[in-house]
C-alpha positions as CSV (number, residue, x, y, z in Angstrom):
1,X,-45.1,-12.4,-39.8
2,X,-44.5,-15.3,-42.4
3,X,-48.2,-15.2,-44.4
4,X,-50.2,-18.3,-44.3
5,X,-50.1,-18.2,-48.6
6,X,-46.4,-18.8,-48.3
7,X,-46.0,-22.4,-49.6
8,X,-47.7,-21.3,-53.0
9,X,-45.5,-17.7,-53.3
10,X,-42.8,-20.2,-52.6
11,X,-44.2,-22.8,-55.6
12,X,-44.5,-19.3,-57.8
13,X,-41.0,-18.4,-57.3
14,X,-39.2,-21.9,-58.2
15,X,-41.7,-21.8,-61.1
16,X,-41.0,-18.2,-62.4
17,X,-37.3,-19.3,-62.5
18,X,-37.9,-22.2,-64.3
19,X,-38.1,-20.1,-68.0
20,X,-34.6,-18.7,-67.1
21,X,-32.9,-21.9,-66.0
22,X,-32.0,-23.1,-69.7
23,X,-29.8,-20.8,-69.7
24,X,-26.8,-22.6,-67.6
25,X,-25.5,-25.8,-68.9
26,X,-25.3,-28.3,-65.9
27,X,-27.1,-28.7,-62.9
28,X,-24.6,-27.0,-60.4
29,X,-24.9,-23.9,-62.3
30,X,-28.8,-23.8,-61.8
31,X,-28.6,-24.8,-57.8
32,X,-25.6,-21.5,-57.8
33,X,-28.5,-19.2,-59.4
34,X,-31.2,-20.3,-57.5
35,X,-28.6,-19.6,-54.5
36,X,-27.7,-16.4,-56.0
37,X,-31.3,-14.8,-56.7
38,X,-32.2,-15.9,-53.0
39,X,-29.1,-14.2,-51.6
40,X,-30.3,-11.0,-53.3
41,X,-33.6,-11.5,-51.9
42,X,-32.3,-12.3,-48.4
43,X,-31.8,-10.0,-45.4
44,X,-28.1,-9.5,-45.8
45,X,-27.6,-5.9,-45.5
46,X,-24.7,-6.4,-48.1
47,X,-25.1,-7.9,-51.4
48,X,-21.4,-9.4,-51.6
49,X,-21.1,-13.1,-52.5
50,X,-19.5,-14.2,-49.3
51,X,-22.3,-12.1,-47.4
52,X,-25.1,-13.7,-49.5
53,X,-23.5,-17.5,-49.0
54,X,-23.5,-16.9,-45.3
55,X,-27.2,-16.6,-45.6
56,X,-28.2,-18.8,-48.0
57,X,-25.7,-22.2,-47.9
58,X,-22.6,-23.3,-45.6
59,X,-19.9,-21.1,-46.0
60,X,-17.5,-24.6,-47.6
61,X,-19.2,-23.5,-51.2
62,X,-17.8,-20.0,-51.4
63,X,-15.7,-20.9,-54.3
64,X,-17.6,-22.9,-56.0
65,X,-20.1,-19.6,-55.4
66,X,-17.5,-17.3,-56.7
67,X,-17.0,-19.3,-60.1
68,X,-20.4,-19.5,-61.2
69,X,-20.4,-15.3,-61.3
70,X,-16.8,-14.9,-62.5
71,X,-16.0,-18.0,-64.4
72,X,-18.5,-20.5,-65.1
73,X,-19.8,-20.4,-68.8
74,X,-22.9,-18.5,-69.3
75,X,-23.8,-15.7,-71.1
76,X,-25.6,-12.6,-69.0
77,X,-26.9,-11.6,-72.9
78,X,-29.0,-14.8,-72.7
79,X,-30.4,-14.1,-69.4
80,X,-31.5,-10.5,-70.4
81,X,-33.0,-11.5,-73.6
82,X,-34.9,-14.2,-71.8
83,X,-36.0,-11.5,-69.2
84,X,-37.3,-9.0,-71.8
85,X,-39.6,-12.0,-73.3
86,X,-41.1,-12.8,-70.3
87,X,-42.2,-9.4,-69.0
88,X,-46.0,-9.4,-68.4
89,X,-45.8,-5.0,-69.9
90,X,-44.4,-4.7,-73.2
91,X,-45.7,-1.0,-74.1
92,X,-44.7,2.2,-71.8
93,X,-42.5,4.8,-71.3
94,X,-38.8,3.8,-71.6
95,X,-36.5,5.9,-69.0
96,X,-33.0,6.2,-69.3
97,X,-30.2,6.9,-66.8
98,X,-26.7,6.8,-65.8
99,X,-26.4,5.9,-62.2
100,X,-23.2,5.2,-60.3
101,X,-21.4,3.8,-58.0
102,X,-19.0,4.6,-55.4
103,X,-16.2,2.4,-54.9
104,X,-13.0,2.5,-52.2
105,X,-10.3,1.9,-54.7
106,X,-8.8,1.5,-57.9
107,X,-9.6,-2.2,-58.5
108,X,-13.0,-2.6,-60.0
109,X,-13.8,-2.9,-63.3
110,X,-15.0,0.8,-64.8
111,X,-13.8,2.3,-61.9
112,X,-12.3,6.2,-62.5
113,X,-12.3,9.5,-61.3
114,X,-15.0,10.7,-63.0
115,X,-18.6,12.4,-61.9
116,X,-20.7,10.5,-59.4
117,X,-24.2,11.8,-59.0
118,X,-24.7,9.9,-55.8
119,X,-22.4,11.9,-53.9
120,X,-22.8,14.9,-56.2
121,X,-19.3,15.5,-57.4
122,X,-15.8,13.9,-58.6
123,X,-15.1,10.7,-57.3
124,X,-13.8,7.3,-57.6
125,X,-17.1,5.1,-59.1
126,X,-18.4,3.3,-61.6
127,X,-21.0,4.4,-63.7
128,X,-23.7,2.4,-65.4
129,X,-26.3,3.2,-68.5
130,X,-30.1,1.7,-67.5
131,X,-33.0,2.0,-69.0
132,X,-36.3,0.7,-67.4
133,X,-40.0,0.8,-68.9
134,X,-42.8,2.5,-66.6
135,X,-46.0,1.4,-67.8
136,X,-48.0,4.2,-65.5
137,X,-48.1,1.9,-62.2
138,X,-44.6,-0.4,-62.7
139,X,-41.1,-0.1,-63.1
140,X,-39.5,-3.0,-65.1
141,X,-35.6,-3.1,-65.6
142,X,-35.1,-3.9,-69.2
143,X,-30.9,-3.1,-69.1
144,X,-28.0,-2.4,-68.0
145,X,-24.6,-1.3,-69.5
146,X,-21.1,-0.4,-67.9
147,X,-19.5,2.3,-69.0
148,X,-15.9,1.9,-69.4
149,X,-13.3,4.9,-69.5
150,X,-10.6,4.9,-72.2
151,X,-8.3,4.0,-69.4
152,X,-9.7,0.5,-68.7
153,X,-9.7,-0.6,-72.7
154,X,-6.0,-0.8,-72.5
155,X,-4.3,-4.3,-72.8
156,X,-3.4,-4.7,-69.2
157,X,-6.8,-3.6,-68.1
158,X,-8.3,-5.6,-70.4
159,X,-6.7,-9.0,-69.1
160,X,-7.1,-7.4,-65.6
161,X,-10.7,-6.8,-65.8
162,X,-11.3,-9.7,-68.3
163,X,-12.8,-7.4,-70.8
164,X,-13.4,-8.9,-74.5
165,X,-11.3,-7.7,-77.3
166,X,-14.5,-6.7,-79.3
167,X,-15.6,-4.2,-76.5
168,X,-14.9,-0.9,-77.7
169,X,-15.4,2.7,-76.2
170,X,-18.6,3.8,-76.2
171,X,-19.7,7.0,-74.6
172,X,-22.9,6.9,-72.3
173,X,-25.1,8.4,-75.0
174,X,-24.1,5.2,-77.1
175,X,-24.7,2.9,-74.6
176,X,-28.0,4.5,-73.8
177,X,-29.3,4.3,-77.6
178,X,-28.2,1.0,-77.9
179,X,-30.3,0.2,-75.1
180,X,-32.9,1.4,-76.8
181,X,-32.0,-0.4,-79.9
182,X,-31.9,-3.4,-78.1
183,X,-35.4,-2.8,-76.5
184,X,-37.4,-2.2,-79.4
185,X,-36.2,-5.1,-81.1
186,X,-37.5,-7.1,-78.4
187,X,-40.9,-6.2,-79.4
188,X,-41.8,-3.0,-76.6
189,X,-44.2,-0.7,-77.9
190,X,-42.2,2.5,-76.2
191,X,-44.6,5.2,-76.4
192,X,-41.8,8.2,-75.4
193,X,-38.3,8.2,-74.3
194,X,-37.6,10.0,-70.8
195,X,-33.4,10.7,-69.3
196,X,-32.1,13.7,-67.9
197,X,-29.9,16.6,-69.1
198,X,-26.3,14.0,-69.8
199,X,-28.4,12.4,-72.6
200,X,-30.6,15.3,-73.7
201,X,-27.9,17.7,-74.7
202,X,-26.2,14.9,-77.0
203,X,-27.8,16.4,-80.7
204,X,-27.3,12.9,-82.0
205,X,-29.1,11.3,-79.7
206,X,-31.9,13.5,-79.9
207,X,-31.9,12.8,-84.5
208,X,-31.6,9.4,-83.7
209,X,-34.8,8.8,-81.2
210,X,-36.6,11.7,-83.9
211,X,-35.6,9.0,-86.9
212,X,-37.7,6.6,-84.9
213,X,-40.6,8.8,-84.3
214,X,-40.1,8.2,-80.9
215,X,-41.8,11.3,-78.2
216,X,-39.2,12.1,-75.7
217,X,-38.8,14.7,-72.5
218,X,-35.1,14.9,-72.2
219,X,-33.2,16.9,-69.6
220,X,-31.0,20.0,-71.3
221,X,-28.6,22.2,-69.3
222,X,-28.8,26.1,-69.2
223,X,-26.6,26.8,-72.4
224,X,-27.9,24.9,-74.7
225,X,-28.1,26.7,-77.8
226,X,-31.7,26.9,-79.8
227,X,-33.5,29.1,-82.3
228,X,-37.0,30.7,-81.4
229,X,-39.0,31.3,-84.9
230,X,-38.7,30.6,-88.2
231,X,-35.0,30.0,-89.3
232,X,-33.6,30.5,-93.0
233,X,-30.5,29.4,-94.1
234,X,-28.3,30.0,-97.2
235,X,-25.0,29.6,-98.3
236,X,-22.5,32.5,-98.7
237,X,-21.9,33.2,-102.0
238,X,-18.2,32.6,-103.4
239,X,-17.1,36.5,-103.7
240,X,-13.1,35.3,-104.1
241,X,-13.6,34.6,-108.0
242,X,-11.1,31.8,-107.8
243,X,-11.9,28.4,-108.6
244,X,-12.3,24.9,-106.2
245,X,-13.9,23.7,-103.4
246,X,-17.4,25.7,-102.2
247,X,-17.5,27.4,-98.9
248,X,-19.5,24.5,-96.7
249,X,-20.3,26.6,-93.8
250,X,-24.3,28.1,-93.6
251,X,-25.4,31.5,-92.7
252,X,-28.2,32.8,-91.4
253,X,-30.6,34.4,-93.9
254,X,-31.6,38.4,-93.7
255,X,-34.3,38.3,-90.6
256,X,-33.7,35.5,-88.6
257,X,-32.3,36.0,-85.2
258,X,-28.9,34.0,-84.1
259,X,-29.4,31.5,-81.7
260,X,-29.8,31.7,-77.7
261,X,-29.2,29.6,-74.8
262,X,-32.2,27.6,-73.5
263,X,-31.5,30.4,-70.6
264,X,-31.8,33.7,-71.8
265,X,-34.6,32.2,-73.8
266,X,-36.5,31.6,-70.7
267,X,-35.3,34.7,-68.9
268,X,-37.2,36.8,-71.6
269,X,-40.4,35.1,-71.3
270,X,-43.6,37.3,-70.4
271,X,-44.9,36.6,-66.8
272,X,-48.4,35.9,-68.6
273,X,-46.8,32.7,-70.0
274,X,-45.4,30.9,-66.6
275,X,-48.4,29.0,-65.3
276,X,-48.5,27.2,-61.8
277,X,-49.2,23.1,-62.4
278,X,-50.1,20.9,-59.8
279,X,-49.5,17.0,-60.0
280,X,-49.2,13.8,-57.9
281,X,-47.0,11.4,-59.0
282,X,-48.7,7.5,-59.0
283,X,-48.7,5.9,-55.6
284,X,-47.6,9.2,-53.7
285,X,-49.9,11.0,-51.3
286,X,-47.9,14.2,-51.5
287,X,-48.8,16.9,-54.2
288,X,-46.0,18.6,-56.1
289,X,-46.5,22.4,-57.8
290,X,-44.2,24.4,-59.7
291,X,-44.6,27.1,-62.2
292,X,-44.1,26.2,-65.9
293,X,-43.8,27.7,-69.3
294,X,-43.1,26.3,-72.7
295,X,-41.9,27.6,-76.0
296,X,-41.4,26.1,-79.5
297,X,-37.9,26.5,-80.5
298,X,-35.2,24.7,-82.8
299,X,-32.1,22.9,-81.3
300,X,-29.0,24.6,-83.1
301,X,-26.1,22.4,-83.0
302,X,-23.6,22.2,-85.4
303,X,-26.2,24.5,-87.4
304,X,-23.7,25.8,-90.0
305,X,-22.2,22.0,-90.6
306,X,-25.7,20.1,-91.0
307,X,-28.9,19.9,-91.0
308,X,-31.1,21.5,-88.8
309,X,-33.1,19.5,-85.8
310,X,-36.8,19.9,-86.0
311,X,-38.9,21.8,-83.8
312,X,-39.4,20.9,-80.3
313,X,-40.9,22.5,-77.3
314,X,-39.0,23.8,-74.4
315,X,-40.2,23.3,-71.3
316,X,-39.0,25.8,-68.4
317,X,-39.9,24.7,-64.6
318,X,-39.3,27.1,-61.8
319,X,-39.6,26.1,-58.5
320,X,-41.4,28.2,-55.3
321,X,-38.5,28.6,-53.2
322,X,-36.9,31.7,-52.2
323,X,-34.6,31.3,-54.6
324,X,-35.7,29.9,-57.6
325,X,-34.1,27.1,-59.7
326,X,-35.1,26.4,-63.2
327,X,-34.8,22.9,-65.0
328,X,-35.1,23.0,-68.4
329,X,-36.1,20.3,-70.9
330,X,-36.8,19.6,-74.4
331,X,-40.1,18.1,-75.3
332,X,-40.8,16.4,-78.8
333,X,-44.6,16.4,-78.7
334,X,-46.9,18.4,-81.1
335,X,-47.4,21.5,-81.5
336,X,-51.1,21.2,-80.0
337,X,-49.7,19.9,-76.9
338,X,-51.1,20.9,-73.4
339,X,-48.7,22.6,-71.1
340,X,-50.2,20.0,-68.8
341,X,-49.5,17.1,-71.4
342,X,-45.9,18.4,-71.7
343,X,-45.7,18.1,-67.4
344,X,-47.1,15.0,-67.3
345,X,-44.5,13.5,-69.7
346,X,-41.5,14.9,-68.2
347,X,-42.0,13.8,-64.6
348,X,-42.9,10.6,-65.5
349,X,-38.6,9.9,-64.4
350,X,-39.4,9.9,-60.7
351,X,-40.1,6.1,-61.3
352,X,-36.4,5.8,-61.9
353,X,-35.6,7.1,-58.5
354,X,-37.9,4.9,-56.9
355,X,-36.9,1.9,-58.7
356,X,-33.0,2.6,-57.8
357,X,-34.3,3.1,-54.4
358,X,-34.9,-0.5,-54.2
359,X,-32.3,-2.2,-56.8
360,X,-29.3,-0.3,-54.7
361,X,-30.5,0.0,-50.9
362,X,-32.3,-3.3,-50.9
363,X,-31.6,-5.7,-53.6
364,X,-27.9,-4.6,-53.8
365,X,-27.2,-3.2,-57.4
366,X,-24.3,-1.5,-56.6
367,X,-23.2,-4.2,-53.8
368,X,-20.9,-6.0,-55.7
369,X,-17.3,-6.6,-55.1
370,X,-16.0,-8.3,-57.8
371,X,-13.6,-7.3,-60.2
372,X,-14.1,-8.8,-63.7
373,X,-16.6,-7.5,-66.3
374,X,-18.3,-10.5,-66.9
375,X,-19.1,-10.3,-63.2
376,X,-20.9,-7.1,-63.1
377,X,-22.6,-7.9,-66.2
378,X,-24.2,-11.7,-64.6
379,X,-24.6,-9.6,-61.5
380,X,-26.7,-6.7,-62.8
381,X,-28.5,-9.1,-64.9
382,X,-29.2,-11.2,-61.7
383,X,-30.6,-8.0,-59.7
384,X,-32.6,-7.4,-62.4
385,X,-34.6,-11.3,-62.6
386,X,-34.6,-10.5,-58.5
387,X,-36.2,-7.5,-58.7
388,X,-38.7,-8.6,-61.5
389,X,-39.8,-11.1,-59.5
390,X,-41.2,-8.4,-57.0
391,X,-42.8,-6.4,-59.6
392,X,-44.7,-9.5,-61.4
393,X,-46.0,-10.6,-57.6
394,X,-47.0,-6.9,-56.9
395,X,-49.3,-7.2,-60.3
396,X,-50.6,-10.3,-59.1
397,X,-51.8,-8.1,-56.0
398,X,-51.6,-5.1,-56.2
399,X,-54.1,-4.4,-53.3
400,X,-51.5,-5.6,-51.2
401,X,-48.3,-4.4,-51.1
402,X,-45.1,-6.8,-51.2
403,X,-42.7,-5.5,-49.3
404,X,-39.4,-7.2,-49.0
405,X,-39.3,-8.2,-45.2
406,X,-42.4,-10.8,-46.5
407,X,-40.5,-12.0,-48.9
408,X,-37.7,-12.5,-46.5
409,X,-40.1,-14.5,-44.3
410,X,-40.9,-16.8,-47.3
411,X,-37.9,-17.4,-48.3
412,X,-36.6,-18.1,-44.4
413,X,-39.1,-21.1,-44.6
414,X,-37.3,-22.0,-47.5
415,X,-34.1,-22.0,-46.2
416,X,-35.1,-23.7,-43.3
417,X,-36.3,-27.0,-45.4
418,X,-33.6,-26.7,-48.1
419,X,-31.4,-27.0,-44.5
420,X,-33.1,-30.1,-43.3
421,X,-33.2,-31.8,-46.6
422,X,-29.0,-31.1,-47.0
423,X,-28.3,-31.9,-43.6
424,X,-30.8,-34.9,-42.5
425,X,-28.9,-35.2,-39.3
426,X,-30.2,-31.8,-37.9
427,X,-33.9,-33.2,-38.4
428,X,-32.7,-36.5,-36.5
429,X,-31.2,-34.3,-33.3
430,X,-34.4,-31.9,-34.0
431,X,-36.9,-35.2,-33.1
432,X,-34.6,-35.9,-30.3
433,X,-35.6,-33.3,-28.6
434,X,-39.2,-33.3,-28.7
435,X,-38.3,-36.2,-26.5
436,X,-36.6,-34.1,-24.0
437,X,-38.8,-31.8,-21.4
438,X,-36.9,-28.4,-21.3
439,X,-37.4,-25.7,-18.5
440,X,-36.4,-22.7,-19.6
């Protein structure tokens, strides 16, 4: 049912779009945005610009539709800079993660055979770096960046796809720090850094968000390699007696033990230390438990070639099914640390799931059909002013839930009088017949 409140909801969302509006430089480019947020807000169960127009306009401005996300001249940089300003939360956890998209052919920008979590294996999708702030309560979508394969930087990809000559490859750990880069220059307080195993087992990652004194719980995968103890290194002495260059590779000094995968670390640990943790994540009624342990160790990539990382925790979870499956994560806390602090931290990435829950299924993140990159960039940016508008009415009341069929009833009312003020002729034949008696 529409709620009686819905003329001021409606008067809050033409306002909150008002900040973002300066950024398109004539007046048909604002009316296509306004068009294009309510089409992601509408009941279309696909998020495709003809599917959108059909609910939103008359179908004679499809290409006029079209140019504003392909062609017209405005810069999704500009809108997300804009976004990030106007956040109401500016200090939380930031949460990274590379989510995907399947796609039906070979067309779309980014598109490869390469690993799709949302099927679970090789396939034909795109895949995107996000990163999204959780504040405890909230989800807030800060950014979002393509990731391109080697294949689509080519010349005749890159006038296919209309991808900028200054766009270079960039693995998904370096879009993900940019992100981050990006993020704390935009004034957020980011009190830890969460992402799962593809991010956590990059070493340089990792020395980057410790340069920044930034807490993290980052996914690892079984073989990671670390130390547990002290560790000493030293340089082999030069037994040859021949002049020139010094041997560069270290050694491990009398007493220390070589390194071990996060696995067999795990595997040796004493039953006393696996403790059973139980924990609610915010606004679920269900309780979660698993059994957890945690040891200080000391990453050992590349431990020969340079410096050593600095001591972390490692946090083992094992499940209470018949067969048990560990996750394994590194934790950059103190050493004083809870085991429950160290829990706490780590499953703070649920949020991401629900978040994508409602940017894919509902909002249509991975809906669209075009083919260009600046397309995907205006319309991830675009998804992501839709679905902040949600969040910043949810903090207005958060006693009552906004769900997206009440926002479709609002925004039926205002399609109804944006129809009678474009077409004055349908109110005429609508006062007609009041005129008319009707037995139905």
């Amino acid at each position: 049912m529409l709620p009686g409140n819905a003329p001021a909801w409606i008067d809050r969302f033409l306002t909150w779009l008002e900040p973002f509006e300066g950024a398109f430089g004539h007046r048909a480019q604002r009316g296509a945005f306004r068009r294009y947020l309510l089409g992601l807000l509408s009941d279309s169960p696909r998020k495709s610009m003809s599917a959108m127009l059909a609910r939103v306009s008359d179908a004679g401005s499809y290409q006029a539709f079209q140019h504003f996300i392909t062609d017209a001249p405005w810069d999704a940089d500009r809108l997300w800079h804009r976004l990030r300003a106007t956040l109401p939360v500016q200090t939380g956890v930031l949460i990274l993660d590379g989510t995907s998209f399947p796609k039906q052919g070979p067309h779309s920008v980014g598109v490869a055979r390469q690993y799709c979590g949302a099927l679970g294996k090789i396939a034909n999708c795109q895949v995107a770096v996000t990163a999204a702030l959780w504040n405890g309560t909230q989800a807030w979508m800060l950014g979002a960046q393509l990731y391109l394969p080697e294949e689509w930087l080519t010349p005749t990809a890159r006038r296919r796809a209309r991808i900028p000559s200054t766009t270079r490859f960039q693995e998904k750990w370096r879009l993900a720090l940019t992100l981050v880069r990006q993020i704390r220059a935009a004034g957020f307080q980011i009190t830890a850094v969460l992402a799962d195993a593809e991010f956590g087992d990059n070493s340089t990652l990792r020395a980057m968000l410790h340069r920044a004194g930034l807490p993290y719980a980052l996914g690892v995968t079984s073989q990671l390699g670390v130390f547990v103890g002290p560790v000493c290194l030293g340089r082999p002495p030069d037994s040859s007696g021949i002049p020139g260059r010094p041997r560069l590779k270290l050694r491990l000094a009398s007493g220390t033990a070589p390194p071990r995968s996060v696995a067999e670390v795990v595997a040796a640990l004493p039953t006393r230390q696996w403790r059973t943790i139980t924990w609610r994540n915010r606004r679920q009624a269900r309780l979660w438990s698993a059994r957890f342990a945690a040891v200080r160790v000391t990453p050992a990539h590349a431990w020969q070639r340079r410096p050593l990382d600095p001591e972390v925790w490692l946090l083992a979870e094992r499940d209470h099914g018949t067969t048990p499956r560990t996750k394994y994560y590194l934790v950059h806390l103190p050493a004083t640390a809870s085991l429950r602090a160290l829990v706490q931290l780590a499953h703070q990435r649920w949020a991401i799931e629900q978040q994508y829950q409602e940017l894919k299924d509902e909002l249509g993140f991975d809906h669209f059909e075009g083919r260009s990159w600046p397309g995907w960039q205006r319309h991830a940016v675009l998804t992501a002013l839709a679905y902040t508008f949600l969040q910043v009415e949810r903090q207005r009341q958060p006693s009552r839930t906004l769900t997206l069929p009440r926002v479709r009833a609002i925004l039926q009312e205002v399609l109804t009088a944006h129809l009678f003020v474009t077409r004055p002729h349908y109110l005429q034949r609508m006062l007609k017949l009041q005129q008319v008696s009707l037995r139905i």
